[in-house]
VOFIMAR-302571 format. One line per field, with one value per residue (C-alpha): residue number from 1; x negated, y, z negated; chain; residue in one letter. Coordinates in pm, 1 decimal. Example, Ala and Ser with C-alpha at 12.3 -4.5 7.8 and 13.67 -1.06 7.14 Angstrom:
BEGIN
sepa: (1 | 2)
c1: (-1230.0 | -1367.0)
c2: (-450.0 | -106.0)
c3: (-780.0 | -714.0)
miza: (A | A)
drenvo: (A | S)
//
This chain:
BEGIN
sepa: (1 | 2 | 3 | 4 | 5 | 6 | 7 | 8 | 9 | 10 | 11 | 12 | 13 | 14 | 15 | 16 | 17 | 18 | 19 | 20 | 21 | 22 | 23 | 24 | 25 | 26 | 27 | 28 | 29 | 30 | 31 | 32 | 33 | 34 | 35 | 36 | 37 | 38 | 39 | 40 | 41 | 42 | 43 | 44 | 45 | 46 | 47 | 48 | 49 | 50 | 51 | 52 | 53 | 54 | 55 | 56 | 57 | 58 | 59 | 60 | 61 | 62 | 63 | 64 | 65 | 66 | 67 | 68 | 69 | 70 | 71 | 72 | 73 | 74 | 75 | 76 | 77 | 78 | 79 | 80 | 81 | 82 | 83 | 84 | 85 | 86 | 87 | 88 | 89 | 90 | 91 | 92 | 93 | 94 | 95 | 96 | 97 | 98 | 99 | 100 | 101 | 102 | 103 | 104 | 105 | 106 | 107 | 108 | 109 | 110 | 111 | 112 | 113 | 114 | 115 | 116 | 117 | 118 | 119 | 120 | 121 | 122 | 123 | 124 | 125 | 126 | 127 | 128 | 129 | 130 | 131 | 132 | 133 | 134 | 135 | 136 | 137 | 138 | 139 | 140 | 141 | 142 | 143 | 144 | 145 | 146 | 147 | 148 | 149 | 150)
c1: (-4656.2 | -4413.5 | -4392.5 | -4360.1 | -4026.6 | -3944.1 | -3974.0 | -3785.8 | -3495.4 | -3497.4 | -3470.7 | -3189.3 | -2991.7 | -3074.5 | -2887.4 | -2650.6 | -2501.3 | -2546.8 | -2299.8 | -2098.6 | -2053.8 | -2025.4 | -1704.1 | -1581.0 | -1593.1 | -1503.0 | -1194.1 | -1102.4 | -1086.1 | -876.2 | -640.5 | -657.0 | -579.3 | -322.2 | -171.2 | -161.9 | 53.3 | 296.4 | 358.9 | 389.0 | 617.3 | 818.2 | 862.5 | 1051.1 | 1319.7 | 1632.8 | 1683.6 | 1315.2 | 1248.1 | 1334.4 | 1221.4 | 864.8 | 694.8 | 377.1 | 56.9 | 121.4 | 447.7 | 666.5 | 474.0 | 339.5 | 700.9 | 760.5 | 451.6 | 546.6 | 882.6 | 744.1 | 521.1 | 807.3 | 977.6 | 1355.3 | 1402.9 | 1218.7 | 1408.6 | 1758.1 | 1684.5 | 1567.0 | 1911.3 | 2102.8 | 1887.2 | 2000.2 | 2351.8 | 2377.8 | 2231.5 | 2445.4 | 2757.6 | 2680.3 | 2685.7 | 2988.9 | 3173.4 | 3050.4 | 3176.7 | 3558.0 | 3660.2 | 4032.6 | 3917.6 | 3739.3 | 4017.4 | 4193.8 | 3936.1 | 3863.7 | 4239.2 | 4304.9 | 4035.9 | 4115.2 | 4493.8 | 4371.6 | 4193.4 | 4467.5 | 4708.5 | 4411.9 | 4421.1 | 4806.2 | 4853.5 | 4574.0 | 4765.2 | 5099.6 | 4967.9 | 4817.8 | 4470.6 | 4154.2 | 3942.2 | 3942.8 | 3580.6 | 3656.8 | 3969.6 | 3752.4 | 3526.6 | 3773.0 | 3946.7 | 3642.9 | 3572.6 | 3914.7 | 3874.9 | 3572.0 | 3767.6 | 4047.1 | 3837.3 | 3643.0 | 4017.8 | 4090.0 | 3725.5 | 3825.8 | 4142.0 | 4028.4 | 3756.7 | 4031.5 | 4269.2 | 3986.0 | 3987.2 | 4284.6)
c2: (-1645.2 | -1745.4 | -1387.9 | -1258.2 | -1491.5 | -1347.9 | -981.2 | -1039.3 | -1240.1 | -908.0 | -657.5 | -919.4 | -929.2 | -575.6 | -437.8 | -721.4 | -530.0 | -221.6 | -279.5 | -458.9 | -124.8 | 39.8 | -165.8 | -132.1 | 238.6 | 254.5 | 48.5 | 264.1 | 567.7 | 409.8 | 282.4 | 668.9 | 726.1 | 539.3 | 609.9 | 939.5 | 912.4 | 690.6 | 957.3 | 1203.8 | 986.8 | 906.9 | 1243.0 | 1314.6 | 1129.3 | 1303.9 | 1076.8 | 998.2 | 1358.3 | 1492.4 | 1191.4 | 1231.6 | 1575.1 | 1629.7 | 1736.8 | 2064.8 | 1988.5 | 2282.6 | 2600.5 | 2456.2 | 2456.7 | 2801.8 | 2928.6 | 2759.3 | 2943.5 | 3278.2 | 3258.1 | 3171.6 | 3418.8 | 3497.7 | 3268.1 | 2972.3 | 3045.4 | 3042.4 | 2720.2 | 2566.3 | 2668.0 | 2542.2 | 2181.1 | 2192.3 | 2244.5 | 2017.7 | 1727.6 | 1845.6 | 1838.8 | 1504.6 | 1376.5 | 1534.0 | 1352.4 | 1042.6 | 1030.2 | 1095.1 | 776.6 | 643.7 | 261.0 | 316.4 | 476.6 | 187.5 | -92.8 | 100.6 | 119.0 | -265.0 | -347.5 | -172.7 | -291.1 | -676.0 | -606.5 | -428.0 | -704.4 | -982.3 | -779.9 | -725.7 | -1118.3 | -1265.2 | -1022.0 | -1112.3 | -1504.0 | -1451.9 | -1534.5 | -1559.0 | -1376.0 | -1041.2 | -965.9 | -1067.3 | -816.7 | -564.2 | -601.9 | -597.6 | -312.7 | -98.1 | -172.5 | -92.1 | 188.0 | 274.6 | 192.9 | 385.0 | 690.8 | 659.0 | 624.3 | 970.0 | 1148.7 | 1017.2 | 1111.5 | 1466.6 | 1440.6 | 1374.8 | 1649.6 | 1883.0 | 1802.9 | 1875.6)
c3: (-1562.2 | -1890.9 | -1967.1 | -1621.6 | -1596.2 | -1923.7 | -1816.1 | -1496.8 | -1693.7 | -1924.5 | -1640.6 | -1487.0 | -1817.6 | -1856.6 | -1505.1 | -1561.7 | -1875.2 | -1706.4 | -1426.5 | -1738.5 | -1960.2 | -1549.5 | -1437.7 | -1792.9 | -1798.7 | -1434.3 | -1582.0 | -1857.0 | -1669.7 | -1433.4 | -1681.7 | -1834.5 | -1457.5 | -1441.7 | -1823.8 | -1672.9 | -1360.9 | -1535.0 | -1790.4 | -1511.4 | -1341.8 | -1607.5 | -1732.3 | -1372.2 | -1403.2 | -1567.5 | -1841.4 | -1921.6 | -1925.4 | -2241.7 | -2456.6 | -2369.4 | -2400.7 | -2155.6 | -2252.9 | -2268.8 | -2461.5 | -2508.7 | -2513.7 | -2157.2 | -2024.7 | -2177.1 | -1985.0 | -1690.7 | -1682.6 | -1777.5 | -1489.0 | -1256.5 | -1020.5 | -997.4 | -729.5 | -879.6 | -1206.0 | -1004.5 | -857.8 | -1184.3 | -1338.5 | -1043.0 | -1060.0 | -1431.3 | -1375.7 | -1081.2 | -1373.7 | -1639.1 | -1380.3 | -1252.4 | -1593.1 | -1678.4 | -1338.5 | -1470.3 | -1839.5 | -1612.8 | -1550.6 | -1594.7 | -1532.1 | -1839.9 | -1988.1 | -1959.1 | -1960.2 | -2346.7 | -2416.8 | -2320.6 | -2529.8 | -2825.2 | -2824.6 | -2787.3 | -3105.2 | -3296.1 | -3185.8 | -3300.4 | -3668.8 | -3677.0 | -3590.8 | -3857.5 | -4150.4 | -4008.3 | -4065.4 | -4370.5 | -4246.6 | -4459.0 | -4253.7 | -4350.8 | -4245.2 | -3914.2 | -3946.7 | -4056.9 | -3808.8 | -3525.1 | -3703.5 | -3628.0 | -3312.6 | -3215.1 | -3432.8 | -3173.2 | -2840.7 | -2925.3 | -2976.3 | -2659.5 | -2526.0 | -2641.6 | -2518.4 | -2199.8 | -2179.2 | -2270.4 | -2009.3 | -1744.9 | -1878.6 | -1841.3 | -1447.1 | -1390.1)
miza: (A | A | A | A | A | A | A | A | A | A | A | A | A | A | A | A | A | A | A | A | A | A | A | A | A | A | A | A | A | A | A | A | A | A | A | A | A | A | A | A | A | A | A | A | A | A | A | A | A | A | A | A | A | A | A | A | A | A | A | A | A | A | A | A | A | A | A | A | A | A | A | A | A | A | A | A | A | A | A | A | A | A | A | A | A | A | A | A | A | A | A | A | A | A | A | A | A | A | A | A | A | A | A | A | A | A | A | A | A | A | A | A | A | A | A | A | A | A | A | A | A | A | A | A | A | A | A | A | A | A | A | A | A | A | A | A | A | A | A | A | A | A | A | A | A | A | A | A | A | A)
drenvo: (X | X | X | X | X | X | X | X | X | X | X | X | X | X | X | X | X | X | X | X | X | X | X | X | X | X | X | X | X | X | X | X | X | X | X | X | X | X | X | X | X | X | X | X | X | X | X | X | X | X | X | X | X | X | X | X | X | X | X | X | X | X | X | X | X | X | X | X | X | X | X | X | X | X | X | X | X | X | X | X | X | X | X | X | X | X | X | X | X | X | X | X | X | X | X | X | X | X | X | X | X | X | X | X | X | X | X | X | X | X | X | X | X | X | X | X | X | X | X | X | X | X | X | X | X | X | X | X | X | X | X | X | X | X | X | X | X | X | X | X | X | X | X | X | X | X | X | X | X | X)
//
């Protein structure tokens, strides 16, 4: 009897870590699974796109186009340039223009009045000095940006 009760504990314990190792494969494929779609997800997005390469990384992508027809390969290059001219409307912006250029003339006045007081903070002054430095410049690509609209 003792050892019956023993056997059928065994074959109990037994199945029990079979359907353990089971769900925990069944688990890992499905996080695999799901590893899987999120990379393919996140690779179609237009900013995500080019950080992460796919499986079949680049020479996948060059097969992929070679087996493309002319149509397929027209509206590829139109998708592209309708991204890259998107982007390009949204670096034009004069409220950044002058959001930037307001910026970077509080902190050249800031610098101007701390030497004009004789203030010891010249890391802070260098510091600001930059940054305006910075502003100002993004003033200009801006300003460029705009010019090339018009």
């Amino acid at each position: 009897q003792a050892l019956a009760d023993l056997n059928r504990e065994a074959d109990m314990f037994e199945r029990k870590l079979k359907r353990q190792r089971e769900e925990m494969e069944r688990e890992r494929q499905e996080t695999a699974e799901w590893m899987r779609d999120v990379g393919a997800s996140r690779n179609q997005g237009q900013f995500f796109g080019n950080l992460y390469e796919d499986e079949e990384g680049v020479a996948g992508r060059a097969k992929r186009w070679a087996e493309m027809d002319d149509v397929e390969r027209r509206e590829a290059m139109e998708r592209r340039k309708r991204i890259l001219e998107t982007t390009e409307e949204e670096i034009r912006s004069p409220a950044r223009m002058y959001i930037f250029g307001l910026l970077g003339g509080m902190l050249v006045v800031n610098v101007l009045a701390d030497v004009a007081n004789g203030a010891e903070s010249v890391g802070l002054d260098v510091l600001y000095g930059v940054l305006a430095c910075g502003s100002l410049y993004l003033v200009l690509n801006e300003k460029k940006e705009l010019d090339k609209l018009r």
